[in-house]
Structures are given as C-alpha cells and as structure tokens.
C-alpha positions as CSV (number, residue, x, y, z in Angstrom):
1,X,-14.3,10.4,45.7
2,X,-15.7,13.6,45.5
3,X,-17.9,14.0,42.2
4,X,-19.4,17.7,40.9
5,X,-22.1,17.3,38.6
6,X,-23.1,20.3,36.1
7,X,-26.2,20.4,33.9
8,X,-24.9,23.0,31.3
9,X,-27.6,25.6,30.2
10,X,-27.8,28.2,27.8
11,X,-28.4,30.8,30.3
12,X,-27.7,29.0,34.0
13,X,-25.3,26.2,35.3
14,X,-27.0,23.9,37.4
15,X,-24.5,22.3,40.2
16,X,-24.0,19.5,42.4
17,X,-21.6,18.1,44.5
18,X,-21.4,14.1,46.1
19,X,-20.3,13.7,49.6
20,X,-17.0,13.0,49.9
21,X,-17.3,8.8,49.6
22,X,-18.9,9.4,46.1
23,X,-22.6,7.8,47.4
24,X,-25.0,11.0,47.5
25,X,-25.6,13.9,45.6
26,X,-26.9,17.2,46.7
27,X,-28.1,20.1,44.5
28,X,-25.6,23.0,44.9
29,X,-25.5,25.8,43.7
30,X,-26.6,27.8,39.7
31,X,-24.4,29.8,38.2
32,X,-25.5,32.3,35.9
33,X,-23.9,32.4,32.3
34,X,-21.4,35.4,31.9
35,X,-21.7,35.1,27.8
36,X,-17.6,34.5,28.6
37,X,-17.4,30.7,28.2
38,X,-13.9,30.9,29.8
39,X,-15.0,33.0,32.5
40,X,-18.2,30.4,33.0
41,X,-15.1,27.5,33.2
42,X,-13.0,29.4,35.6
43,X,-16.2,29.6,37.8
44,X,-16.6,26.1,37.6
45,X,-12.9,25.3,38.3
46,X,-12.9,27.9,41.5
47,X,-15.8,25.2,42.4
48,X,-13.8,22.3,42.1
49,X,-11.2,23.7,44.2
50,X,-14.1,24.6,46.6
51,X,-15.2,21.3,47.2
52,X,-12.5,19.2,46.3
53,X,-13.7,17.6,43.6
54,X,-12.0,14.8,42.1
55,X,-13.8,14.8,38.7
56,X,-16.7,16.6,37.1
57,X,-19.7,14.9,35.5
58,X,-21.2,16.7,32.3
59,X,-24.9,15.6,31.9
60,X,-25.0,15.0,27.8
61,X,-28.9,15.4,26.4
62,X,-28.6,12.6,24.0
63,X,-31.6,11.7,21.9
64,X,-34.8,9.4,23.4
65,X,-32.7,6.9,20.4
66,X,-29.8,7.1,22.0
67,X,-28.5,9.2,19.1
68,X,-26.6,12.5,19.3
69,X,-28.7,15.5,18.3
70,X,-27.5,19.1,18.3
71,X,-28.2,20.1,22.0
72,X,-26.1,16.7,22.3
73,X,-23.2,17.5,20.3
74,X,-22.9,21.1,21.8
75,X,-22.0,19.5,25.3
76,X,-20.3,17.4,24.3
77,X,-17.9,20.3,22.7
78,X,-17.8,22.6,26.0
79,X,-17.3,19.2,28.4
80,X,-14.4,18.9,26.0
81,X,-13.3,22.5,26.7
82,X,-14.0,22.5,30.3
83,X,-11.6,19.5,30.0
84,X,-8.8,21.3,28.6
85,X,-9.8,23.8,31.5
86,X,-9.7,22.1,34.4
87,X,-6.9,19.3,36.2
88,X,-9.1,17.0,37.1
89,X,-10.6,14.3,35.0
90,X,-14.1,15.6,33.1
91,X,-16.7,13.0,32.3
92,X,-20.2,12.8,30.5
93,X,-23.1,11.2,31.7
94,X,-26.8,10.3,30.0
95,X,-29.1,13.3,31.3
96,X,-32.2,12.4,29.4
97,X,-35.3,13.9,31.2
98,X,-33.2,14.6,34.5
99,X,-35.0,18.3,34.2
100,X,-38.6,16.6,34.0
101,X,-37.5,14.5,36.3
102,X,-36.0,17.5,38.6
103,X,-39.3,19.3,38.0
104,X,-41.5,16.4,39.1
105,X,-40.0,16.2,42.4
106,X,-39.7,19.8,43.4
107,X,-43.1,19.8,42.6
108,X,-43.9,16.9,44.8
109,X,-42.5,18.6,47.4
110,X,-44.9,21.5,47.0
111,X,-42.5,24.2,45.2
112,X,-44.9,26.4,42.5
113,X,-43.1,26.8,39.3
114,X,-41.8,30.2,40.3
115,X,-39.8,28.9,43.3
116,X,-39.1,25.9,41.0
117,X,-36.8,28.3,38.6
118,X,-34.7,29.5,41.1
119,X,-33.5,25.9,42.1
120,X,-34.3,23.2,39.2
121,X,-30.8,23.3,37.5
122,X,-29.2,22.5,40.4
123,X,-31.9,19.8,40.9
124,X,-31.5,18.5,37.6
125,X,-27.3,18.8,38.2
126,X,-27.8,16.5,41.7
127,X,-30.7,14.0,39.5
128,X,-27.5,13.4,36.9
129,X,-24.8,13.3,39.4
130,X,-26.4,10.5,40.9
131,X,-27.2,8.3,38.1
132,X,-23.3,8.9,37.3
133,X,-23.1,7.7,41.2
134,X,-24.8,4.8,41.1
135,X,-24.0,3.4,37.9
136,X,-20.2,3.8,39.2
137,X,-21.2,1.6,42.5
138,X,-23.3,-0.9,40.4
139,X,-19.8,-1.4,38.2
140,X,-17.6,-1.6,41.5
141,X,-19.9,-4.7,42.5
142,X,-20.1,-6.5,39.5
C-alpha cells in the first residue's frame, strides 16, 4: 500500500511517499503554504492522485509526556480537515523530534544548514512516514 507522509508546517509542507508495498519511505517533495488552507489541501490531494496513495500519514508533535500541547492540537484540527478533503483514509502518527532527527542526518551526510532548508521538511515527512511504516509491519507480525 502506498503511504504519503506530510509533516505540516506553518510556512512549508514537507512530503513523502512509500514505495508501492508500503516498506520504504522517500523524502518527496515541500510545498510551500499558499495562506489558502483549502488551496494547501487540494495540493496535497493532486499529490495523492499523483502517486497513488492509499492513505496519508499526518505527523502529530505531541508533547515529550505524551500529552497534547497546542502545536499538537492544531494538527490534529487540519489532519481532520484534510480528512474531510480527501477520499482516501487520513491518519496521524507520533512525529516527536523527527525534524532533529531529519536535521541530524542531513547533516551527517555533509548538507550545511543552508542546503539543509531547502530539503528538511521533506526529510522530516520521509523520518515520520517510516516510523508509521514500520510500526504497521511490526503489527502485521505479531
């Protein structure tokens, strides 16, 4: 099943999209806020048409405590829209330090921070999507 993964932003929408077996994520693409939240959602759903997508994964920024803070609660709202939006299922998925985590490996792989900008949210998108990924597999197996 193919999976896209969005890391909602303020300003940018980081994408990614799993091969079509659901097993591997791959950064994307960043779409760039319109201040048109509808027009944002439409982008999104041209890109599930795109790639086929079967659902969409939502990265939620809960708390370190598990808890629901603001940033949280937001998401949670527009995954909820997006939902009403597009025709294929919309979930939400734990994203708690995917962006350090995103940061950490494009610098590892020797990216200074300016280059790092112009891809992270779509890093962080692809770090999200595959937690979503594997946690799906580990429950297949078990």
């Amino acid at each position: 099943m193919r999976a896209l993964g969005l890391d909602l932003g303020s300003k940018r929408i980081g994408i990614a999209v799993s091969d079509p077996d659901g097993r591997l994520a791959t950064p994307a693409d960043v779409l760039h806020r319109t201040g048109d939240r509808t027009r944002d959602h439409r982008a999104v759903a041209d890109l599930v048409a795109e790639w086929e997508a079967e659902v969409v994964v939502v990265g939620v920024p809960y708390s370190l405590d598990g808890g629901t803070g603001p940033a949280a609660e937001a998401m949670l709202a527009e995954s909820r829209q997006l939902a009403r939006f597009l025709d294929v299922p919309v979930e939400t998925h734990d994203e708690r330090l995917t962006t350090v985590s995103a940061e950490r490996r494009l610098s590892e792989a020797g990216l200074d921070a300016r280059a790092q900008r112009e891809v992270v949210d779509q890093m962080a998108a692809a770090v999200l999507l595959q937690a979503w990924l594997d946690a799906r597999s580990g429950e297949a197996t078990t």
